[in-house]
Each structure stands twice: as structure tokens, then as C-alpha cells.
N, CA, C and O atoms as CSV, one atom per row, in Angstrom:
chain,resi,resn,atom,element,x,y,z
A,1,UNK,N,N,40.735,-29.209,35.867
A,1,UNK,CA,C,39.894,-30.371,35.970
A,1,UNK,C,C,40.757,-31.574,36.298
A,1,UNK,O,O,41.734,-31.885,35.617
A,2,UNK,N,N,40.321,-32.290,37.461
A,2,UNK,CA,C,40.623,-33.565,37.650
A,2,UNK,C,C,39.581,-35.116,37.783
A,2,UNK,O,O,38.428,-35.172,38.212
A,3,UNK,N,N,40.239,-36.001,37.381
A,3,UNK,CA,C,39.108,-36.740,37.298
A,3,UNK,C,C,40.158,-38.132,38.447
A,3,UNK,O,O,41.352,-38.363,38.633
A,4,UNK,N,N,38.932,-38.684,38.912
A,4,UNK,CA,C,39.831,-40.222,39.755
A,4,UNK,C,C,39.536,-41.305,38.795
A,4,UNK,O,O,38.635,-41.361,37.958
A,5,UNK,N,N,40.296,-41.998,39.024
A,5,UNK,CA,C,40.815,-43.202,37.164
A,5,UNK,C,C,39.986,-44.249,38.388
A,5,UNK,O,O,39.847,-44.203,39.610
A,6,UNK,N,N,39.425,-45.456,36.955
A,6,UNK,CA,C,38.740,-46.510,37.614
A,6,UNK,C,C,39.701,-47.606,38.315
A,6,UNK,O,O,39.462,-48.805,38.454
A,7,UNK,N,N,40.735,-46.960,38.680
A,7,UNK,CA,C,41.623,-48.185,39.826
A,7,UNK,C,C,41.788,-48.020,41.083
A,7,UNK,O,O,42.274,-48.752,41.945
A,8,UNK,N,N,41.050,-46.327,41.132
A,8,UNK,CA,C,41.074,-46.021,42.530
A,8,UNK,C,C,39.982,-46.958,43.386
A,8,UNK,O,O,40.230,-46.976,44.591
A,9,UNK,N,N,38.747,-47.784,42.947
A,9,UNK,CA,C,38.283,-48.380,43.367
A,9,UNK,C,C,37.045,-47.612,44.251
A,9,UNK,O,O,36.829,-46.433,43.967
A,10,UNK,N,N,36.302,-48.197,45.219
A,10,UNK,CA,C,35.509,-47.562,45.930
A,10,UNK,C,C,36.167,-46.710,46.531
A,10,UNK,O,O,37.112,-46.993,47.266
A,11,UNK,N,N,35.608,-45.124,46.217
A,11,UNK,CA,C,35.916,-43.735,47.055
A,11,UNK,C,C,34.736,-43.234,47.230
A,11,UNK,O,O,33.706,-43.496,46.608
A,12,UNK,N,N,34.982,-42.130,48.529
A,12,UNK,CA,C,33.737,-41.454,48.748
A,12,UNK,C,C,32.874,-40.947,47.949
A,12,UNK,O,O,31.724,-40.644,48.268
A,13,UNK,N,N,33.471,-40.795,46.642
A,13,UNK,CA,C,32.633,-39.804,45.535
A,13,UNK,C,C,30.959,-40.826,45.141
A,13,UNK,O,O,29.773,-40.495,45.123
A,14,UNK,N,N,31.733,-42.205,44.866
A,14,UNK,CA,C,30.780,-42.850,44.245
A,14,UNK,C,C,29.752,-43.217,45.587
A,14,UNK,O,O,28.554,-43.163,45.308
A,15,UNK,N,N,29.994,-43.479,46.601
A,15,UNK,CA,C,29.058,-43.468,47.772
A,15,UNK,C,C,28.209,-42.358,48.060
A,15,UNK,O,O,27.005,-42.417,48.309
A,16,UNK,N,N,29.100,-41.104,47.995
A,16,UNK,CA,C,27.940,-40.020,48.190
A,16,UNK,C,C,27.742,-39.564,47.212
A,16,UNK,O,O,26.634,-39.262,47.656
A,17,UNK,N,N,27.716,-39.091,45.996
A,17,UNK,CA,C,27.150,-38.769,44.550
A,17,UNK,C,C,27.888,-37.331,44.759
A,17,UNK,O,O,28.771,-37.073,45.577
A,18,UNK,N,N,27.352,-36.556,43.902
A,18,UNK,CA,C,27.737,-35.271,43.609
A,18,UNK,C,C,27.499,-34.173,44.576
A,18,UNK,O,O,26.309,-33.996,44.839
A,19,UNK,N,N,28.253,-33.481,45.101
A,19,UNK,CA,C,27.569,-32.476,46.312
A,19,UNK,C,C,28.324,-31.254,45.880
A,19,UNK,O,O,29.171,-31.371,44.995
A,20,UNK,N,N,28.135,-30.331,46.320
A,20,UNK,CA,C,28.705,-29.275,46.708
A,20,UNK,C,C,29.217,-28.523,48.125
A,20,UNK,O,O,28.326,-28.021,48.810
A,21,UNK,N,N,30.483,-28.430,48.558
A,21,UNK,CA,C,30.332,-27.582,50.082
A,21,UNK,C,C,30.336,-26.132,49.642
A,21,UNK,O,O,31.178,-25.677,48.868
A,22,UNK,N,N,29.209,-25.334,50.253
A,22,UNK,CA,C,29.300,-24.056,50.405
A,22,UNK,C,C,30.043,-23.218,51.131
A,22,UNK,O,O,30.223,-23.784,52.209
A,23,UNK,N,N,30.577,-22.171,51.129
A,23,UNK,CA,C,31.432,-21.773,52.094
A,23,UNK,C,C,31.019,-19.989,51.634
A,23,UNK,O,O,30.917,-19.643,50.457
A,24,UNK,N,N,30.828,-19.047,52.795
A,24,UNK,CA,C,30.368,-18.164,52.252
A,24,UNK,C,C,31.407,-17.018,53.147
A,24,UNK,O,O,32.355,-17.466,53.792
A,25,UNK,N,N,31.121,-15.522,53.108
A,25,UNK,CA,C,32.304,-14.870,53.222
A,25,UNK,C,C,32.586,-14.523,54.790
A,25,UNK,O,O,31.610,-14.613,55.534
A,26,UNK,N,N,33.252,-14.315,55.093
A,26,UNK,CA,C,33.435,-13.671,56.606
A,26,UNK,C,C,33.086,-12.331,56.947
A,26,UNK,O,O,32.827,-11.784,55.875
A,27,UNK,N,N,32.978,-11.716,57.654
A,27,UNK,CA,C,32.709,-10.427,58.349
A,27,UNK,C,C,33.723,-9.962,58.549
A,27,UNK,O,O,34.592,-10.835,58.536
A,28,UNK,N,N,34.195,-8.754,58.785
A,28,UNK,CA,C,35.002,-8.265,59.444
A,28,UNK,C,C,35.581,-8.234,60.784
A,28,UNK,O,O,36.315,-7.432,61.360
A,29,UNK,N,N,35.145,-9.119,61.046
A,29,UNK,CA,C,35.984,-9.636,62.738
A,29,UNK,C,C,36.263,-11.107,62.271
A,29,UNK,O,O,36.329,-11.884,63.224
A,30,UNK,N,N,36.422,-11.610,61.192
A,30,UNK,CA,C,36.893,-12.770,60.728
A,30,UNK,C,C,35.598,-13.880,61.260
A,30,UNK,O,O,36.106,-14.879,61.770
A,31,UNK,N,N,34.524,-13.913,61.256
A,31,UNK,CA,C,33.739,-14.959,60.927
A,31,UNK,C,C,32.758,-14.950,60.335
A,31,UNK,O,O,32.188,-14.124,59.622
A,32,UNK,N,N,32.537,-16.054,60.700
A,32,UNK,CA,C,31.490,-16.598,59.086
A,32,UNK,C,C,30.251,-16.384,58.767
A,32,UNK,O,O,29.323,-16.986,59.308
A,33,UNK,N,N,30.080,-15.374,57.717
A,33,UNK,CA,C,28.743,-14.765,57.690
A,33,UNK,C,C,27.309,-15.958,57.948
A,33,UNK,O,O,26.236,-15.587,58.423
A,34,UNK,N,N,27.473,-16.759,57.711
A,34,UNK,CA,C,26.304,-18.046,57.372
A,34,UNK,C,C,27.627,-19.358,57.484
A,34,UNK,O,O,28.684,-19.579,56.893
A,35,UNK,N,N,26.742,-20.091,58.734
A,35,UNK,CA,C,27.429,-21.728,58.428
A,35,UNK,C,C,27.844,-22.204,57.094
A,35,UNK,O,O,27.134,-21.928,56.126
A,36,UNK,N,N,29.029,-22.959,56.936
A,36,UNK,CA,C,29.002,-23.575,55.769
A,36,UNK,C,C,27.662,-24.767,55.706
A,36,UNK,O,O,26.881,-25.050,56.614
A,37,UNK,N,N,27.733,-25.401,54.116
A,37,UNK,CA,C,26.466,-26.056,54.149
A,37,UNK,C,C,27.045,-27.228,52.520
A,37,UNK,O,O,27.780,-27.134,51.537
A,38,UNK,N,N,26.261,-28.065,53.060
A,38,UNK,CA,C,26.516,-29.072,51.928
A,38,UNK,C,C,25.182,-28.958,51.286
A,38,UNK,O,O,24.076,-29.149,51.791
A,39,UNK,N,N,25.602,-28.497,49.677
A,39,UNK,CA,C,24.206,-28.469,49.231
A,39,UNK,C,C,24.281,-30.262,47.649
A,39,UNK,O,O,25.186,-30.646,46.907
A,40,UNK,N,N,23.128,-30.655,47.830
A,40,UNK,CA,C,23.191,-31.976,46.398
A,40,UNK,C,C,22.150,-31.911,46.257
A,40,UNK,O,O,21.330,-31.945,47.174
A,41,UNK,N,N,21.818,-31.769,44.718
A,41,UNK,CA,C,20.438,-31.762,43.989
A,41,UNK,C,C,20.214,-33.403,43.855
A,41,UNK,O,O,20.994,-34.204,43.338
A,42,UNK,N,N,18.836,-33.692,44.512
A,42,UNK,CA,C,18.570,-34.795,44.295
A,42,UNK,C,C,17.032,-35.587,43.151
A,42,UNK,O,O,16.436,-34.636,42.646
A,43,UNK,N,N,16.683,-36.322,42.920
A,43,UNK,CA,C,16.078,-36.803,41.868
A,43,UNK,C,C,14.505,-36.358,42.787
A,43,UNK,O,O,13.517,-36.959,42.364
A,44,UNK,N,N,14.312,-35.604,43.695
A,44,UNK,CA,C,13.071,-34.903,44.551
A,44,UNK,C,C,13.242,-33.485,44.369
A,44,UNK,O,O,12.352,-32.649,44.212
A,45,UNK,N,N,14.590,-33.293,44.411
A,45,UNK,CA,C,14.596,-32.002,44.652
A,45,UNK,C,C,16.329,-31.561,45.788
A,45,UNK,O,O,17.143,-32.375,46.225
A,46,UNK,N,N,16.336,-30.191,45.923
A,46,UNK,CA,C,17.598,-29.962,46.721
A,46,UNK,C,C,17.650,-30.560,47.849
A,46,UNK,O,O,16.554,-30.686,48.395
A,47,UNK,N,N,18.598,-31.001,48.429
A,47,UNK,CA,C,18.917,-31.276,49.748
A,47,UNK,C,C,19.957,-30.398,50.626
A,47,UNK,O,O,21.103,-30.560,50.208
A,48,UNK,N,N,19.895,-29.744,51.437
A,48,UNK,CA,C,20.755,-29.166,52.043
A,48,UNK,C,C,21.257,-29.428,53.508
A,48,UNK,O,O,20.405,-29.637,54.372
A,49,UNK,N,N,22.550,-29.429,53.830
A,49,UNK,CA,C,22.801,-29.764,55.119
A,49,UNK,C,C,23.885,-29.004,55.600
A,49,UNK,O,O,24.943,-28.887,54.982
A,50,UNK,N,N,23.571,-28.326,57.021
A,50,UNK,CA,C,24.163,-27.377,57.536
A,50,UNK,C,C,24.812,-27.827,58.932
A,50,UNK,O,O,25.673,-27.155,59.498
A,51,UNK,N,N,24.259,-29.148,59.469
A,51,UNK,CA,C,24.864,-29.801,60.719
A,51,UNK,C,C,26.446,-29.592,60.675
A,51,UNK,O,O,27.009,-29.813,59.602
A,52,UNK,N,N,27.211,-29.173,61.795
A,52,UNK,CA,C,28.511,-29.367,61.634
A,52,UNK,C,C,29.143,-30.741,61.415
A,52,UNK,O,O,30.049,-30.770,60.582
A,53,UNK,N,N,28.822,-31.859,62.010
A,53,UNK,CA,C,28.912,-32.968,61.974
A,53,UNK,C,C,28.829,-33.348,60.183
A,53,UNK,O,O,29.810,-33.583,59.478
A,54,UNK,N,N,27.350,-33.323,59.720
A,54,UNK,CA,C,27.576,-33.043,58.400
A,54,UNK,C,C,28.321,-33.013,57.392
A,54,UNK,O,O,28.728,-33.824,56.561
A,55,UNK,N,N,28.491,-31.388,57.711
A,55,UNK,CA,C,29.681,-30.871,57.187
A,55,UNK,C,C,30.802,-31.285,57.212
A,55,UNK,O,O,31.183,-31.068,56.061
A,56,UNK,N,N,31.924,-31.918,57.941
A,56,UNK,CA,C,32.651,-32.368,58.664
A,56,UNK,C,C,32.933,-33.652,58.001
A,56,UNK,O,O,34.132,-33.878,57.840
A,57,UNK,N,N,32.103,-34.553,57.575
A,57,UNK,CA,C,31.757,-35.842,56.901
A,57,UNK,C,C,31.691,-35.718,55.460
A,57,UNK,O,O,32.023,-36.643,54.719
A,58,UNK,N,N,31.321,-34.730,55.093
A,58,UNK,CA,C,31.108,-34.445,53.455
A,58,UNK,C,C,33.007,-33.835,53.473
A,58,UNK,O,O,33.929,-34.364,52.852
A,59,UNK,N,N,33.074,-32.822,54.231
A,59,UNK,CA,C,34.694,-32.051,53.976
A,59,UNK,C,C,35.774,-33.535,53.782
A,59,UNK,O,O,36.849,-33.693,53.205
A,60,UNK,N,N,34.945,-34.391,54.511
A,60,UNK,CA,C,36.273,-35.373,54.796
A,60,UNK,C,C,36.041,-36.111,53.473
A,60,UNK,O,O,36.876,-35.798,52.624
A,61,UNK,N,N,35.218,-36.920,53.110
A,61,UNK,CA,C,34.654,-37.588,51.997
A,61,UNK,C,C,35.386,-35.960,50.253
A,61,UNK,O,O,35.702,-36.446,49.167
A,62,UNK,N,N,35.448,-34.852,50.380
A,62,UNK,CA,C,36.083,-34.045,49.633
A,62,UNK,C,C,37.482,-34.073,49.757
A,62,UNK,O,O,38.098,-34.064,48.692
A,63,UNK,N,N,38.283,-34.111,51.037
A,63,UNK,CA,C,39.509,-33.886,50.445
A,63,UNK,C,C,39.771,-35.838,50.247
A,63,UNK,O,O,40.750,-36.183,49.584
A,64,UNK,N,N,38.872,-36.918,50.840
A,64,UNK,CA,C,39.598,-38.121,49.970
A,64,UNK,C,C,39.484,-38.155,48.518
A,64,UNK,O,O,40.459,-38.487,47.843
A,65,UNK,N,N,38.214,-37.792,47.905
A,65,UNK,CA,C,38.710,-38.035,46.485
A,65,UNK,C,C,39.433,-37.034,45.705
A,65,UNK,O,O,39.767,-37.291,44.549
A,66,UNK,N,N,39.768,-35.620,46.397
A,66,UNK,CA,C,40.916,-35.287,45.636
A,66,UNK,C,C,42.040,-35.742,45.929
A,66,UNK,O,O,42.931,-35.145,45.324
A,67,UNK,N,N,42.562,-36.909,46.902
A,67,UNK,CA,C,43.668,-37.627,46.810
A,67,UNK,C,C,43.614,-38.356,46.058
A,67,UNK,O,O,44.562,-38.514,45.290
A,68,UNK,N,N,42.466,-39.109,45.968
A,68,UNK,CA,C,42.617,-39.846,44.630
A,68,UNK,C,C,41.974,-39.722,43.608
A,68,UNK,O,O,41.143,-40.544,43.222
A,69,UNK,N,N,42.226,-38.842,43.122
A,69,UNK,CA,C,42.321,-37.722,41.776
A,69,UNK,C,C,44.026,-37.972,40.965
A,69,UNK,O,O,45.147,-38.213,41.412
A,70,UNK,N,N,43.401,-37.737,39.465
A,70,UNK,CA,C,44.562,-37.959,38.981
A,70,UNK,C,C,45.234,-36.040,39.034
A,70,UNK,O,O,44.536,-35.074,39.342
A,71,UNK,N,N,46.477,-36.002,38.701
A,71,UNK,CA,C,47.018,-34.473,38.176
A,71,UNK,C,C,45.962,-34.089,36.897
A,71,UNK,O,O,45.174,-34.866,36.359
A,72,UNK,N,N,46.083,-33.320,36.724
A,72,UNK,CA,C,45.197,-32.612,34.893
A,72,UNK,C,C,46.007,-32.989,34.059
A,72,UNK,O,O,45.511,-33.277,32.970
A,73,UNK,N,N,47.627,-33.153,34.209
A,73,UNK,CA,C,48.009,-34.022,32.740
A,73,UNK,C,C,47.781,-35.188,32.713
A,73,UNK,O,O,47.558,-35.767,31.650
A,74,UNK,N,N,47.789,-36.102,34.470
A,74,UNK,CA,C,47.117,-37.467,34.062
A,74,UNK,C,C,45.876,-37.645,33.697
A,74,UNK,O,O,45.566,-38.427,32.798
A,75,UNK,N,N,45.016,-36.920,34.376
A,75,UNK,CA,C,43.579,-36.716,34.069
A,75,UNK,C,C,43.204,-36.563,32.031
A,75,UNK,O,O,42.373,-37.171,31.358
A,76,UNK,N,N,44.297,-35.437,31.591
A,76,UNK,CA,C,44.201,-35.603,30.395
A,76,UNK,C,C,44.601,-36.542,29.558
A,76,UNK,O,O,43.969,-36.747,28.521
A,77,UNK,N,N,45.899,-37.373,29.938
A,77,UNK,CA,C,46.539,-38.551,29.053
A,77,UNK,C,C,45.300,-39.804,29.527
A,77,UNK,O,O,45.289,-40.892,28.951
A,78,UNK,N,N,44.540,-39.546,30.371
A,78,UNK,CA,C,43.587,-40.659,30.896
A,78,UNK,C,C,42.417,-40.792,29.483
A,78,UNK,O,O,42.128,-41.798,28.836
A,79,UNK,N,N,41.944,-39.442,29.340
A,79,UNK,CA,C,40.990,-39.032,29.105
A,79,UNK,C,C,41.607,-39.374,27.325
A,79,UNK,O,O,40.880,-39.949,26.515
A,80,UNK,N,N,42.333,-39.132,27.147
A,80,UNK,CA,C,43.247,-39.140,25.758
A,80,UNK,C,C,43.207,-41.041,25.227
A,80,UNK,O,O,43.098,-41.620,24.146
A,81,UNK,N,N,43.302,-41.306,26.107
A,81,UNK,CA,C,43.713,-43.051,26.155
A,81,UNK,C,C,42.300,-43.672,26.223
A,81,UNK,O,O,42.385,-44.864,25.929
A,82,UNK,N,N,41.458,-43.426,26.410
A,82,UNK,CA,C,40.075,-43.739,26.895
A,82,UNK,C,C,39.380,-43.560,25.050
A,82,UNK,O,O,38.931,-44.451,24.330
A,83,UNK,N,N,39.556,-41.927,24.729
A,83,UNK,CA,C,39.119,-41.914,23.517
A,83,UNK,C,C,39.391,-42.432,22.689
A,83,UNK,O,O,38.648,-42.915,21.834
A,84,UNK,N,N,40.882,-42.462,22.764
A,84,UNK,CA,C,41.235,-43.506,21.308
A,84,UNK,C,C,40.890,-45.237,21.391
A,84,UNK,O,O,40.834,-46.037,20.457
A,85,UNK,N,N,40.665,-45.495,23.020
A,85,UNK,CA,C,40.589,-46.792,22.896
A,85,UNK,C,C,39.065,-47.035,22.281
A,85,UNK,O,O,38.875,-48.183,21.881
A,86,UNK,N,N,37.722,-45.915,22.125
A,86,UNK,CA,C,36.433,-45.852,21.966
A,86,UNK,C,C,36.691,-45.611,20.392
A,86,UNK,O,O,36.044,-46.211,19.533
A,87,UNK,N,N,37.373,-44.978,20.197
A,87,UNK,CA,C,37.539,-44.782,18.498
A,87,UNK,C,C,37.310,-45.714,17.628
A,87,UNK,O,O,37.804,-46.749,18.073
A,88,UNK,N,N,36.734,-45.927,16.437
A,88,UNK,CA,C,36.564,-47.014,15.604
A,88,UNK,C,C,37.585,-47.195,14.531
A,88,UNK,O,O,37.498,-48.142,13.750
């Protein structure tokens, strides 16, 4: 688990909310059984998107906020520092 600390400032995460990219298995001649697909449950219901373009925009918006993502020990000393500062 990694989490991005509130100094990273505006990142893609908080613009596009929570998604998922799907990615499903290959065939045996090495391609892709089913397009990948961005799936996000929304306050209607699922949304799914399979456009490459799409896709492409969500992949990019995924690997920025795991750059700015902390490591899992910062993520944990974050998470560590946060509680005790909530502690009474």
C-alpha cells in the first residue's frame, strides 16, 4: 500500500476519483483477449470505458500518481504521524 501525502498538491487522482484499469489475458499468439478498459463505479451506477484514447488518459493519469506516491515505509511513518497527531 501506498498513499500520496497532502503536499503533493493537485494530482490526477483527485481530478479523476477512483478508477480501475482492466487488463485481461492474452491468447496464445500474444494478444489481447478483450481491449483493456477503465472501469469507476459512479454515484448512478458503473461507468466503463474502452476507447483507446481513454485508456491512454486514465494509464497516464495512473502512472502520475504513483510518482507521487509515497514508498510503504513513508506511506507508513505518514500514516503513523497523522495518528498520533489525531490522538487525544
Amino acid at each position: 500500500m501506498t498513499s500520496v501525502p497532502p503536499i503533493a498538491g493537485l494530482h490526477p487522482g483527485i481530478m479523476s476519483g477512483p478508477f480501475v484499469i482492466l487488463r485481461f489475458p492474452v491468447n496464445g499468439s500474444g494478444q489481447e483477449t478483450e481491449p483493456p478498459t477503465v472501469y469507476m463505479d459512479g454515484f448512478t451506477g458503473a461507468l466503463y470505458l474502452d476507447k483507446p484514447a481513454e485508456v491512454a488518459r486514465y494509464t497516464t493519469a495512473w502512472t502520475d500518481i504513483w510518482n507521487a506516491s509515497l514508498s510503504q515505509t513513508a506511506s507508513r511513518e505518514l500514516i503513523k504521524l497523522a495518528s498520533r497527531e489525531l490522538s487525544p
